[in-house]
TIRO-474756 format. One record per residue (C-alpha): z, x, y; chain; residue in one letter. Coordinates in Angstrom, 3 decimals, padded with zeros to 6 digits. Example, Ala and Ser with C-alpha at 12.3 -4.5 7.8 and 13.67 -1.06 7.14 Angstrom:
BEGIN
007.800; 012.300; -004.500; A; A
007.140; 013.670; -001.060; A; S
***
This chain:
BEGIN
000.000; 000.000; 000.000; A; X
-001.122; 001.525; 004.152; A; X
002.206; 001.133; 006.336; A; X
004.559; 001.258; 003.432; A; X
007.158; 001.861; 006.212; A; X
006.338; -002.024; 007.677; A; X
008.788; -003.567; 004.810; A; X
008.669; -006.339; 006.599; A; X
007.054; -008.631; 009.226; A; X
008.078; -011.412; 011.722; A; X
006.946; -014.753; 012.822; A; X
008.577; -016.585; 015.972; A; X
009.268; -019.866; 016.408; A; X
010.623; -022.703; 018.887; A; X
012.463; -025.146; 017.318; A; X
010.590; -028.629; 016.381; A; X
008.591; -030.386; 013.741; A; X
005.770; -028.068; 013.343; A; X
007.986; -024.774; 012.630; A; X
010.196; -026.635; 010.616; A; X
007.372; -027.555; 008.397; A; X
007.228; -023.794; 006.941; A; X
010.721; -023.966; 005.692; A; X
010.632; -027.256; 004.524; A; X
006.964; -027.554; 002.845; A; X
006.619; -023.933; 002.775; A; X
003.358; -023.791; 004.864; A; X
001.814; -021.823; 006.872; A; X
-000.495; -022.980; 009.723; A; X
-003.646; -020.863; 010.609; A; X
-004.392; -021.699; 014.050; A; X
-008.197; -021.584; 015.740; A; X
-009.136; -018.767; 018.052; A; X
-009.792; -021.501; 021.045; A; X
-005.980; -022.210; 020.903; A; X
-004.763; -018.970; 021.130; A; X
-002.978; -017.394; 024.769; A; X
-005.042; -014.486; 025.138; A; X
-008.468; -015.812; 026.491; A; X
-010.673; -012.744; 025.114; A; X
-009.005; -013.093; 021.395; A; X
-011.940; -013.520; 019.132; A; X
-013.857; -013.847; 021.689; A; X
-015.833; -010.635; 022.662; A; X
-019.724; -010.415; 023.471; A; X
-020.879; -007.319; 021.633; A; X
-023.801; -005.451; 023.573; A; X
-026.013; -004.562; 021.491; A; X
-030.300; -003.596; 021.348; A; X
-032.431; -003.898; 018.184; A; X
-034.699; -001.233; 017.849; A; X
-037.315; -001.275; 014.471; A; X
-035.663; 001.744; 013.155; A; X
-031.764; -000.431; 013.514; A; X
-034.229; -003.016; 012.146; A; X
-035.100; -001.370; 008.700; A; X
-031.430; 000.355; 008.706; A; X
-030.064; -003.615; 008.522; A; X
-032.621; -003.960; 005.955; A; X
-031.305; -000.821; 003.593; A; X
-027.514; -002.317; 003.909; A; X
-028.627; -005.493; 002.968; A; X
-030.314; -004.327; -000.185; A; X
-027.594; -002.579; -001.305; A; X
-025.315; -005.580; -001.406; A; X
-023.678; -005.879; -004.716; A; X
-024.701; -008.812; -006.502; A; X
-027.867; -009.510; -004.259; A; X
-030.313; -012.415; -005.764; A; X
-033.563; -012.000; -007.134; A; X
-034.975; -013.982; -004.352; A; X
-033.050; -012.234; -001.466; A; X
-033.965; -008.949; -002.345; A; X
-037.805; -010.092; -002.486; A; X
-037.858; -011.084; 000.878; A; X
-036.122; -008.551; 002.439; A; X
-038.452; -006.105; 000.666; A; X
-041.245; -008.378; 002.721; A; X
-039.042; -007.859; 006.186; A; X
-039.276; -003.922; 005.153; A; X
-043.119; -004.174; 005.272; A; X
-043.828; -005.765; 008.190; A; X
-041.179; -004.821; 010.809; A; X
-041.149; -007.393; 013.820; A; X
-042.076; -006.382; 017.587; A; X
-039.425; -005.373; 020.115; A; X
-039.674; -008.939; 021.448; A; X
-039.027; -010.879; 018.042; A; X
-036.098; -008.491; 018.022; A; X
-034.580; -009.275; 021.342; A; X
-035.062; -013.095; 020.314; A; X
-033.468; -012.287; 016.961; A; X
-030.744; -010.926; 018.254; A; X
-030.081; -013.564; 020.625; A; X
-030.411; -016.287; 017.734; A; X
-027.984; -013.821; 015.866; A; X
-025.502; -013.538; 018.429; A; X
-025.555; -017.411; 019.013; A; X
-024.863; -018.196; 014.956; A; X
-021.895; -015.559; 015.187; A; X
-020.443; -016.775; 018.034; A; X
-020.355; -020.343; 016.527; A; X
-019.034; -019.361; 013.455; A; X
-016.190; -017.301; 014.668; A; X
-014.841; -020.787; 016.283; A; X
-013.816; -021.826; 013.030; A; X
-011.759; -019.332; 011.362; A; X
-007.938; -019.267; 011.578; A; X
-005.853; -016.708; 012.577; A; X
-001.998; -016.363; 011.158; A; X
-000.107; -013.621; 013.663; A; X
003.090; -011.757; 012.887; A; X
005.100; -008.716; 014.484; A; X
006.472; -005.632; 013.573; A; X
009.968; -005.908; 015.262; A; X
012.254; -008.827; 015.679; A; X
014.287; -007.225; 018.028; A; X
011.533; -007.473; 021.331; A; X
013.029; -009.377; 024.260; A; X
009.544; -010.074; 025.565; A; X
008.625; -011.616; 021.720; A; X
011.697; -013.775; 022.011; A; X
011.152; -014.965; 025.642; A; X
007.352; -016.101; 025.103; A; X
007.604; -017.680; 021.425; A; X
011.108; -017.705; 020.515; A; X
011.429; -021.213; 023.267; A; X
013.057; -018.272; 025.409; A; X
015.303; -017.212; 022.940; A; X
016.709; -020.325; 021.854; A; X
014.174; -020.602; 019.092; A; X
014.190; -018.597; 015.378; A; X
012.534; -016.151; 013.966; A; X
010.970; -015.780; 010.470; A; X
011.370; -012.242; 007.799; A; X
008.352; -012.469; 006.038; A; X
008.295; -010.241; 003.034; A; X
005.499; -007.348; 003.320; A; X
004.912; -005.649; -000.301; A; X
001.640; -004.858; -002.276; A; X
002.019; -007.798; -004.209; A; X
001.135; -010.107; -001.673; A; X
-001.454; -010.722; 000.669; A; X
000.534; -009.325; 004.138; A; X
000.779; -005.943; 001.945; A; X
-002.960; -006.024; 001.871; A; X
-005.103; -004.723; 004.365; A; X
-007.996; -006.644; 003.196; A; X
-005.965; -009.743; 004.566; A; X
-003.325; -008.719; 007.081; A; X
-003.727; -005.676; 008.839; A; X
-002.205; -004.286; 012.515; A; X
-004.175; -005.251; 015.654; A; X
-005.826; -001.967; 017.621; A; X
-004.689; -001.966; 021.546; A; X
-007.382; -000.799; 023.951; A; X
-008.725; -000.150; 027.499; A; X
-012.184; -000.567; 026.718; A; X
-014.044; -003.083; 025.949; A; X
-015.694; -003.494; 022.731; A; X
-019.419; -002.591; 022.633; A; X
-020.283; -001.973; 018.696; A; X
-023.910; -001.632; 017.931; A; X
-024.843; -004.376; 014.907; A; X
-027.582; -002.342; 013.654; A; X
-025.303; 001.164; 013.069; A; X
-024.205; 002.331; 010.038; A; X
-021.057; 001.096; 010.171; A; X
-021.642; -001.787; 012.445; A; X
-020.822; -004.913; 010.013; A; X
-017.219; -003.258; 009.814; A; X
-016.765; -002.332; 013.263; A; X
-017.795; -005.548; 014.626; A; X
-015.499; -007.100; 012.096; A; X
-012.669; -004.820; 013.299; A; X
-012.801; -005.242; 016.865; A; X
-014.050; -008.821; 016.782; A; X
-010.991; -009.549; 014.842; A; X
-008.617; -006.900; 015.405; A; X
-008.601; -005.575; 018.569; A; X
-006.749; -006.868; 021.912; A; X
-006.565; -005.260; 025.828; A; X
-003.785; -002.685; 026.069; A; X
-001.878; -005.010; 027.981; A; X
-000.710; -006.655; 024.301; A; X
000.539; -003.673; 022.933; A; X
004.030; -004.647; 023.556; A; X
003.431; -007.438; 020.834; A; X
002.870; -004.706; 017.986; A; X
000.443; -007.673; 016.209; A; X
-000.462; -007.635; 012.552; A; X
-002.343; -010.789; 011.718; A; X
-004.164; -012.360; 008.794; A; X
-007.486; -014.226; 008.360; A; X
-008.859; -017.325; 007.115; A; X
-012.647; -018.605; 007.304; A; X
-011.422; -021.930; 008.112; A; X
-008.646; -022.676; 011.669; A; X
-006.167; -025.623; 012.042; A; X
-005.511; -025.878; 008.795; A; X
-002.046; -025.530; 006.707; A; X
-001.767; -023.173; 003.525; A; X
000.810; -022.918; 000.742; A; X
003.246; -020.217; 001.793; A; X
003.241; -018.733; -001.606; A; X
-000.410; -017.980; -001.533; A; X
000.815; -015.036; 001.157; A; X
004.137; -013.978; 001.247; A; X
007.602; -015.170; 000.798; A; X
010.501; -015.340; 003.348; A; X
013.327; -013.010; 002.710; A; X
015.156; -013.745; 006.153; A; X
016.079; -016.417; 009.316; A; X
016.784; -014.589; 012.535; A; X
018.772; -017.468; 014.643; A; X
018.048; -016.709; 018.512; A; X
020.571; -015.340; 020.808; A; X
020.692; -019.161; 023.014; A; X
020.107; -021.005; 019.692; A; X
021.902; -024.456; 019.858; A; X
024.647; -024.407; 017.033; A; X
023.094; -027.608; 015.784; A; X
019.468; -026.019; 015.118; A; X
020.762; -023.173; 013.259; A; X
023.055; -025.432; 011.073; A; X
020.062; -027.723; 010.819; A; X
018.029; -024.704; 009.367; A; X
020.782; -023.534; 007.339; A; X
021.024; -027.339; 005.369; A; X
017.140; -026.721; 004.743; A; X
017.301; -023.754; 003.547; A; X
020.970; -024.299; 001.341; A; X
019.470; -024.138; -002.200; A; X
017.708; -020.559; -001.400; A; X
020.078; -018.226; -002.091; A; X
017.728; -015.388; -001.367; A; X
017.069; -016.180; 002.055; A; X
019.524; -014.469; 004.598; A; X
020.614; -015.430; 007.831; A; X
021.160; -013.156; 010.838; A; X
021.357; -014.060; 014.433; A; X
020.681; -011.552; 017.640; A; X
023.374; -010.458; 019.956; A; X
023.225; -008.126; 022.923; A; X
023.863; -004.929; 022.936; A; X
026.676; -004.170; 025.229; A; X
025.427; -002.174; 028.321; A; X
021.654; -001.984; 027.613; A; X
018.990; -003.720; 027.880; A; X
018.528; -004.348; 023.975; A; X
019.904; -007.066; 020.961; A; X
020.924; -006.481; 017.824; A; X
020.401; -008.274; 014.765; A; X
024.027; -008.873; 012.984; A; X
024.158; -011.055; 009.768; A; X
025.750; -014.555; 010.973; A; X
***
């Protein structure tokens, strides 16, 4: 397993309905790029030109696909042969860039954090700190252990601008499409996982499991005791709450 030192990862939550669902149907909810705060999130215009040489290098990748069909490989063979003009290109690309851009509205997006101890984390998704937060489980058993699923968002000053026809442009354009945010974010230290389809709620145990409840340091005592009825027949779920640290400007995390 990559980042076998992130044991763990964290999900914040106000109190209501909607959070409540995960520990009481053990769901998760994947939510649609459109509705998330960060207007550029999945939403990056890649600059790119087709040349006929990117052309045939498309072509190449494409052939090499594992388990390619009979009839796929035939006509890309034809595309080989006869190699459209620069303007076919340009209107390829832009029919390209259209399909992408409409299919990217529909996946869903699941994001989680490396530390449960960020005042900034509690403040804008913890219902200013009188919310909870959620210990998800990271191991390579499951899917947040897997890179392929979950993986740690990039932070960066410039915008994307990956070139579709490069050798390694499919990857790149998934990486930075996906997993990349303006510096500004890095405070969030964001892992998140994937899903081709958004607004939609999955089994828990298709992912992870939860390990831990982090009560929030203005948490009404009636939420947290609400939580902890919920959650009375799991014995392996722990419950801590966060405390400041005298004289700084940190919390702790102390079991309750």
């Amino acid at each position: 397993m990559e980042h076998p030192g992130i044991q763990h990862l964290y999900k914040f939550y106000s109190f209501n309905t909607n959070s409540l669902s995960v520990l009481i149907n053990r769901t998760i909810w994947f939510s649609k790029p459109a509705t998330l705060n960060d207007p550029f999130d999945i939403d990056i215009d890649f600059a790119y030109a087709v040349t006929p040489s990117g052309f045939n290098h498309m072509i190449q990748v494409l052939k090499m696909q594992a388990g390619i069909s009979r009839e796929r490989a035939d006509l890309l063979s034809q595309l080989e042969k006869e190699v459209p003009d620069q303007k076919a290109l340009d209107e390829m690309t832009q029919v390209m860039t259209k399909k992408f851009r409409d299919d990217r509205k529909d996946w869903g997006v699941f994001c989680l954090c490396e530390s449960y101890k960020n005042i900034l984390m509690w403040s804008h998704y913890g219902d200013k700190h009188k919310g909870f937060c959620i210990q998800f489980i990271r191991n390579a058993d499951n899917k947040l252990g897997d890179l392929e699923y979950t993986r740690p968002i990039s932070y960066s000053c410039m915008y994307p601008s990956p070139d579709l026809w490069s050798a390694d442009g499919l990857e790149r354009i998934y990486d930075e499409l996906f997993f990349t945010k303006a510096k500004c974010w890095k405070y969030e230290k964001e892992w998140r996982m994937l899903n081709e389809n958004g607004n939609i709620e999955l089994p828990l145990a298709e992912f992870a499991s939860i390990s831990g409840v982090i009560f929030g340091l203005n948490m009404p005592t009636a939420h947290r005791e609400t939580i902890k009825r919920i959650l009375s027949d799991k014995d392996e779920i722990e419950f801590y709450e966060a405390v400041k640290v005298t004289n700084k400007f940190e919390l702790d995390i102390v079991h309750c």
